[in-house]
C-alpha positions as CSV (number, residue, x, y, z in Angstrom):
1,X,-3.3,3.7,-41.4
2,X,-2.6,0.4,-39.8
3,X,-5.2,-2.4,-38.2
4,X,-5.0,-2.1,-34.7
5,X,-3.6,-5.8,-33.6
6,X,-5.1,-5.6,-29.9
7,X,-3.3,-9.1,-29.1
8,X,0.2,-7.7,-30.1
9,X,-0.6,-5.0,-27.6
10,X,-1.9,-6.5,-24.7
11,X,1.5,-8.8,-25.2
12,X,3.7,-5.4,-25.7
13,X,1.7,-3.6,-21.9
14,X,2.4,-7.0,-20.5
15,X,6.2,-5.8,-20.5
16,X,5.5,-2.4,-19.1
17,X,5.2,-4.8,-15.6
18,X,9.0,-5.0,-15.7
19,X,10.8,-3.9,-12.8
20,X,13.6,-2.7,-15.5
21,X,12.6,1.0,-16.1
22,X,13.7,1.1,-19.1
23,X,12.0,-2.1,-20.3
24,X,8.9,-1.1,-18.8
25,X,9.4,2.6,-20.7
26,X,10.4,0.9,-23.7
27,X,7.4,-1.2,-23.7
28,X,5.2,1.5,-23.6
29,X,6.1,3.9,-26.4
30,X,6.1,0.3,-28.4
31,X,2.7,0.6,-27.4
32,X,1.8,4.4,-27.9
33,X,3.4,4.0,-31.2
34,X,1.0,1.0,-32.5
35,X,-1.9,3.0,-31.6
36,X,-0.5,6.2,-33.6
37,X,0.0,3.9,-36.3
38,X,-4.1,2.8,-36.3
39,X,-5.4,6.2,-35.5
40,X,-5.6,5.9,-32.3
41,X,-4.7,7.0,-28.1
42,X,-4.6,5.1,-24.7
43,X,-7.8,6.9,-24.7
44,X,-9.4,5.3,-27.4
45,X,-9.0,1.6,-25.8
46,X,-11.8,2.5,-23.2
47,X,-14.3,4.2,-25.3
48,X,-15.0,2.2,-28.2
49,X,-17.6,-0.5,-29.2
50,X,-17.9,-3.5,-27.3
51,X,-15.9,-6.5,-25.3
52,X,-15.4,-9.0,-28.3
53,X,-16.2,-11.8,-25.7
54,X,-19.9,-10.5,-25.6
55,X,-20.6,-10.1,-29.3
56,X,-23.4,-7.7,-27.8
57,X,-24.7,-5.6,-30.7
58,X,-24.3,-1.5,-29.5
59,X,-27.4,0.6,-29.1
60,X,-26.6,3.9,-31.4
61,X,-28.7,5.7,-28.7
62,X,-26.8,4.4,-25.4
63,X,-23.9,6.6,-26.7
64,X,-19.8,5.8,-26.9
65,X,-20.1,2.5,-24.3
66,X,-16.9,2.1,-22.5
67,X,-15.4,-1.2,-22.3
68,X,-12.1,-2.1,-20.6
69,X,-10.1,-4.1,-23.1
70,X,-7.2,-4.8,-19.9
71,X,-9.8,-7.4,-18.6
72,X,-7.4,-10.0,-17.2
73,X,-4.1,-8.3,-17.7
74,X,-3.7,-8.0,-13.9
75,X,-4.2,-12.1,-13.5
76,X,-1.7,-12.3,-16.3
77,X,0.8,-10.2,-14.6
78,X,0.4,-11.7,-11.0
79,X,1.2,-15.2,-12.5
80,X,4.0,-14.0,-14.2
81,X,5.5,-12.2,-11.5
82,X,3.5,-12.5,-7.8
83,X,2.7,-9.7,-5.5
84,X,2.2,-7.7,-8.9
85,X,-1.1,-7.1,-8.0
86,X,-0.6,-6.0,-4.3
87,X,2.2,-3.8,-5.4
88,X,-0.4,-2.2,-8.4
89,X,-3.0,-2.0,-5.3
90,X,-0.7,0.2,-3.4
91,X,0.3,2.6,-6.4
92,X,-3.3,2.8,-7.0
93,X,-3.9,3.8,-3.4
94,X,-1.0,6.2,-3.9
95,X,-2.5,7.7,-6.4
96,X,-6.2,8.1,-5.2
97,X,-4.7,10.0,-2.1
98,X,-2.4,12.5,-4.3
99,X,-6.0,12.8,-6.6
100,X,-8.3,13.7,-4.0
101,X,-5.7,16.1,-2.2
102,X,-5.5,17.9,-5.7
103,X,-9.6,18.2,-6.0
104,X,-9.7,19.1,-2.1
105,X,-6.9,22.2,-3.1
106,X,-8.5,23.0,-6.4
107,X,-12.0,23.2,-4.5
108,X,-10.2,25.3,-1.7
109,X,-9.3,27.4,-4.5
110,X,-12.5,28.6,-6.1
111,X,-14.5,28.1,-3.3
112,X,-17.0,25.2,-4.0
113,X,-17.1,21.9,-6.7
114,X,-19.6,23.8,-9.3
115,X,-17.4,27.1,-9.1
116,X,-13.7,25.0,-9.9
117,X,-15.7,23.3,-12.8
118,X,-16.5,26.8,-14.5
119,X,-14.4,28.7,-17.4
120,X,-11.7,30.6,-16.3
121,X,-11.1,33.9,-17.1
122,X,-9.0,32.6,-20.3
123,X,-11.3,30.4,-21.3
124,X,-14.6,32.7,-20.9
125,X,-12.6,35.2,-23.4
126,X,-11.6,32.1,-25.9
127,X,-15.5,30.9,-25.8
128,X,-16.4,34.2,-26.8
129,X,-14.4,34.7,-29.4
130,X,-15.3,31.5,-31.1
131,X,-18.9,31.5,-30.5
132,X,-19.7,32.3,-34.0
133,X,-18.0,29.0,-35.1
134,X,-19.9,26.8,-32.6
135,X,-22.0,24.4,-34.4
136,X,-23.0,20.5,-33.8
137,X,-22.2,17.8,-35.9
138,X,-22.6,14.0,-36.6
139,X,-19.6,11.9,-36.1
140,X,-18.9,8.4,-36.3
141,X,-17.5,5.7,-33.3
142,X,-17.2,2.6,-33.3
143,X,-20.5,2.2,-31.9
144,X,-22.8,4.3,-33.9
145,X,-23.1,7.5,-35.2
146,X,-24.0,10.9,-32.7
147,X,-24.3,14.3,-32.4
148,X,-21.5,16.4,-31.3
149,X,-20.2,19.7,-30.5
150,X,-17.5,21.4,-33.3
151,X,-16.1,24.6,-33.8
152,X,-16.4,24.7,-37.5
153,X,-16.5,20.8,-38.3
154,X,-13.4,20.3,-36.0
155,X,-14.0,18.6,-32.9
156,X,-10.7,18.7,-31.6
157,X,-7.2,16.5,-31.3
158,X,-4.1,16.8,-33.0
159,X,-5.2,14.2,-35.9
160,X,-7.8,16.5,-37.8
161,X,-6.6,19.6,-38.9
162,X,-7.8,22.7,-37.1
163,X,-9.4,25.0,-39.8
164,X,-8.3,28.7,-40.4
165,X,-11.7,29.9,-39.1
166,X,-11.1,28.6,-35.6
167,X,-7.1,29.2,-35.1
168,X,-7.7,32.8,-36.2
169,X,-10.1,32.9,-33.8
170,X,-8.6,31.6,-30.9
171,X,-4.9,33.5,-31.5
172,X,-7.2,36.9,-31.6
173,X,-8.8,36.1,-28.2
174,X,-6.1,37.6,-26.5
175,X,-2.6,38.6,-27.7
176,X,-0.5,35.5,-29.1
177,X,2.8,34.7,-26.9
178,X,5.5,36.8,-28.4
179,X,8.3,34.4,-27.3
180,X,8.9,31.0,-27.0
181,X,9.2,31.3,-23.6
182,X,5.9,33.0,-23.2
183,X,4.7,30.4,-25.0
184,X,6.2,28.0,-22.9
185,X,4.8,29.2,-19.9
186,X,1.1,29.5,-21.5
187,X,1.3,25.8,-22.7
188,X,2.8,25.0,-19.2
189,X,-0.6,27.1,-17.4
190,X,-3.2,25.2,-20.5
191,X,-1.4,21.6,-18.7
192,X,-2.1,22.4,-15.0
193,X,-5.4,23.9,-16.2
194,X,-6.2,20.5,-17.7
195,X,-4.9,18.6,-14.8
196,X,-6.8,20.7,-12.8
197,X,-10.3,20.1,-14.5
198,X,-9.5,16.4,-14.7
199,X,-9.4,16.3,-11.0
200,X,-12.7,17.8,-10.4
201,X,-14.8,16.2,-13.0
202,X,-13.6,13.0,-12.6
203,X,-13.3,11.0,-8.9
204,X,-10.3,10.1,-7.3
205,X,-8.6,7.3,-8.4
206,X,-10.6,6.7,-11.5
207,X,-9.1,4.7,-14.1
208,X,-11.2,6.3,-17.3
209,X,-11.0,9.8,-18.2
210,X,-10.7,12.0,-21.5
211,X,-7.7,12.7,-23.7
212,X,-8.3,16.5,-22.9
213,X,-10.9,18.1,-20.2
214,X,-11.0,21.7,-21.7
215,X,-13.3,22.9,-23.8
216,X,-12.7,23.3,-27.7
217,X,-11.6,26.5,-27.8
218,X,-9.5,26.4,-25.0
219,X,-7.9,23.0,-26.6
220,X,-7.2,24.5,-29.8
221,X,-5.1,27.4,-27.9
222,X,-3.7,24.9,-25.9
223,X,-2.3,23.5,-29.2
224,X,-1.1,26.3,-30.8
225,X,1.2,27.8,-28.5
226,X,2.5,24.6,-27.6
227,X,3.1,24.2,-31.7
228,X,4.8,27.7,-31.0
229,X,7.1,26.9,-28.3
230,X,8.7,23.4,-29.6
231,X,8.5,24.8,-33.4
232,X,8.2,28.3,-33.7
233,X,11.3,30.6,-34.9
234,X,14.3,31.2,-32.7
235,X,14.6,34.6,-32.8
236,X,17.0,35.0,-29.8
237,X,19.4,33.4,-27.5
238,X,16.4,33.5,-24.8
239,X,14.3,31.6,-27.6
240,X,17.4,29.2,-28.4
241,X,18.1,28.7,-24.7
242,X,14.1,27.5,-24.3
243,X,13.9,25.1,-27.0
244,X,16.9,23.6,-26.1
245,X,15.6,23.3,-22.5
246,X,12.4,21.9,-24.7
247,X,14.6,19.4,-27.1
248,X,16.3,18.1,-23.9
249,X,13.7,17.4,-21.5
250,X,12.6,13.9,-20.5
251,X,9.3,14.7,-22.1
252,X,10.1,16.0,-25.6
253,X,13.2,12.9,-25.6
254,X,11.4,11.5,-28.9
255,X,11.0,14.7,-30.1
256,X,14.8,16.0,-30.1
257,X,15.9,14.9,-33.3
258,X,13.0,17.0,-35.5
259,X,14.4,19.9,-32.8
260,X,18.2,20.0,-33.7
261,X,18.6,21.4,-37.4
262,X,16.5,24.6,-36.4
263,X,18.5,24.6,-32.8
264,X,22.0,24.1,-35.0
265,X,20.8,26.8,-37.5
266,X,19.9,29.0,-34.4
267,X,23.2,28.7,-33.1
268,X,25.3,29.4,-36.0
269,X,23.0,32.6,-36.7
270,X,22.9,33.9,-33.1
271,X,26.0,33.0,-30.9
272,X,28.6,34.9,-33.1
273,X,27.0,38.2,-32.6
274,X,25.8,37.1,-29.3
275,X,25.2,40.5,-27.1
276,X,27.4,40.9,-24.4
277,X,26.1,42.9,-21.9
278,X,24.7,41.4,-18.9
279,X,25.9,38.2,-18.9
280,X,28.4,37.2,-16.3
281,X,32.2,36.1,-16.8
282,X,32.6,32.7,-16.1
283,X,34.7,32.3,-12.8
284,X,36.6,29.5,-11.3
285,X,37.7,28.6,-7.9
286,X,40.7,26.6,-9.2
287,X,43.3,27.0,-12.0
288,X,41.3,24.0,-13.6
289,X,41.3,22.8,-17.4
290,X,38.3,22.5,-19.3
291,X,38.5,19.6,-22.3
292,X,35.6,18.3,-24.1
293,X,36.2,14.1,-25.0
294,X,34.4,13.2,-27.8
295,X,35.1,9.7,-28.9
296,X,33.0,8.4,-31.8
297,X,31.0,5.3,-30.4
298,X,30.6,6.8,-26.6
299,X,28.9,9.8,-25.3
300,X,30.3,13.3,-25.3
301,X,32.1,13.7,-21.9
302,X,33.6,16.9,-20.2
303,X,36.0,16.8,-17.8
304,X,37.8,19.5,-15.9
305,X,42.0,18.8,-15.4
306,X,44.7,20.5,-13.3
307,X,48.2,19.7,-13.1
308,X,48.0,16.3,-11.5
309,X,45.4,15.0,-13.9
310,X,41.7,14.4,-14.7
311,X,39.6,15.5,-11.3
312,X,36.0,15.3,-12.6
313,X,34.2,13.9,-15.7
314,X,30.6,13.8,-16.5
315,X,28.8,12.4,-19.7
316,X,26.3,14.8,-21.6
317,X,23.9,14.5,-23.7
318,X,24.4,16.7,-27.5
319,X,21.8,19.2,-26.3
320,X,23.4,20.0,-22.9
321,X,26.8,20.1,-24.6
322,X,24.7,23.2,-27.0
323,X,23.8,24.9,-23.7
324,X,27.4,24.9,-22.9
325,X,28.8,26.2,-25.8
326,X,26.6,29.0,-25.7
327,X,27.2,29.9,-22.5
328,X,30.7,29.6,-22.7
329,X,30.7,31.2,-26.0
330,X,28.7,34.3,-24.5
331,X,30.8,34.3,-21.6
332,X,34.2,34.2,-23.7
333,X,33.5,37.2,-26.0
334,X,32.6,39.2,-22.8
335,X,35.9,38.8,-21.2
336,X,38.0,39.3,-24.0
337,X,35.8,42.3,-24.5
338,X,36.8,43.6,-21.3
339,X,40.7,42.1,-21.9
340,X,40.4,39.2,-19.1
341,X,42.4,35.7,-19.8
């Protein structure tokens, strides 16, 4: 594991000020990746020890101080490129507003602050089932050493390793997705559940928070069906179509390449004895040509010709050209099935 080099990455977010998206985007995985390389999140650079200006020793029984190691940045950034700071004021207004009309709905929702704050019906049956495991432990931070909730020694995150005790406990709380796209859309309810609690523990506009605002139990199902939707088995074209949807999304971009030897392997195993029934023929408004260009050095690109020449071409990316082919594999067995052109 790597020293953090805090310098390097206040020099690295300075970039993410660009008004090139894709400087600014590239800037910040560079970021996201030095702290994965020291152990660490975004999280962990406002909850750990103290300003190195102050050389204040830490009281052990103050608790985790929070520090904001960004002091400055926004003088930095306003020399280098003025009106950055008005233009950051107004994105943070921006944001306040969409933040406090999210805790006003969530509110709306369960009726009162206190009542949006308690375990939902998931959770309460999670917590129960892991109640046994429930003990407190001593950890270490930067700034001393404290008590702190566990269930069994793990006290959550994707960087210690979950013990058997606790995943068997939370995958028998209630029945385990049985596809990846019921897993899909439990991971997708765990992420709005999150969002949700974020927005009514914390207040509007606030610039610290946690890495995750459920509960242990709740986190550690969290994390296993979203380990069960981007790597679980493809077991049919509905599974294949959802991890490709997964492997192609903006989100998962970094992601795509672990992704595509199981998504290949699905293909080969599924699309030749695809099913037929069900799916629609394929049907085209004009007596058009479909040919796929693939030149090595440029992106795949599909275009669609009639007699007079090219009419339409659009670039895809590998995965999308995957979705294709299995939809126009599907949809090619089912006509000449039924003896259509």
């Amino acid at each position: 594991m790597k020293k953090l080099d805090t310098d390097k990455l206040l020099k690295v977010l300075a970039m993410a000020g660009s008004d090139q998206d894709g400087e600014a985007l590239a800037a910040l995985r560079k970021a996201q990746g030095m702290l994965k390389d020291a152990g660490k999140t975004f999280g962990d650079l406002t909850v750990k020890g103290q300003d190195r200006a102050t050389k204040a020793k830490p009281s052990p029984a103050a608790g985790p101080t929070i520090v904001d190691i960004f002091a400055g940045f926004d003088d930095h950034m306003e020399a280098k490129q003025p009106g950055w700071k008005a233009k950051q004021a107004e994105a943070r207004a921006e944001r306040t507003r969409r933040e406090a009309d999210e805790r006003a709905a969530a509110i709306a929702r369960y009726g009162s602050l206190e009542q949006a704050k308690q375990p939902c019906p998931r959770e309460q049956r999670l917590n129960e089932a892991t109640a046994h495991l429930k003990r407190t432990i001593s950890k270490e931070y930067a700034n001393g050493t404290f008590d702190v909730d566990s269930l069994d020694g793990w006290t959550g995150g994707f960087d210690d390793k979950m013990p058997d005790s606790v995943m068997a406990a939370v995958a028998g709380a209630y029945p385990m997705p049985s596809t990846l796209r019921d897993a899909r859309d439990e991971a997708l309810y765990w992420t709005g559940r999150n969002r949700e609690l974020e927005r009514v523990w914390t207040e509007p506009g606030s610039i610290f928070g946690a890495d995750s605002y459920l509960g242990l139990a709740a986190d550690a199902r969290r994390m296993l069906v979203d380990d069960l939707w981007r790597k679980g088995p493809i077991a049919t074209l509905d599974d294949l179509q959802v991890r490709i949807e997964c492997a192609a999304s903006e989100e998962w971009r970094d992601l795509a390449s672990d992704a595509m030897p199981g998504i290949l392997e699905a293909f080969n195993r599924l699309v030749p004895n695809a099913p037929v029934e069900g799916i629609s023929p394929v049907i085209w408004k004009a007596p058009l040509r479909l040919v796929l260009k693939d030149v090595p050095g440029q992106c795949l690109a599909l275009a669609l010709h009639d007699q007079d020449g090219e009419k339409v071409a659009v670039n895809i990316k590998p995965t999308d050209a995957l979705a294709l082919a299995v939809d126009l594999t599907s949809s090619t067995r089912q006509r000449m099935k039924g003896g259509a052109a």
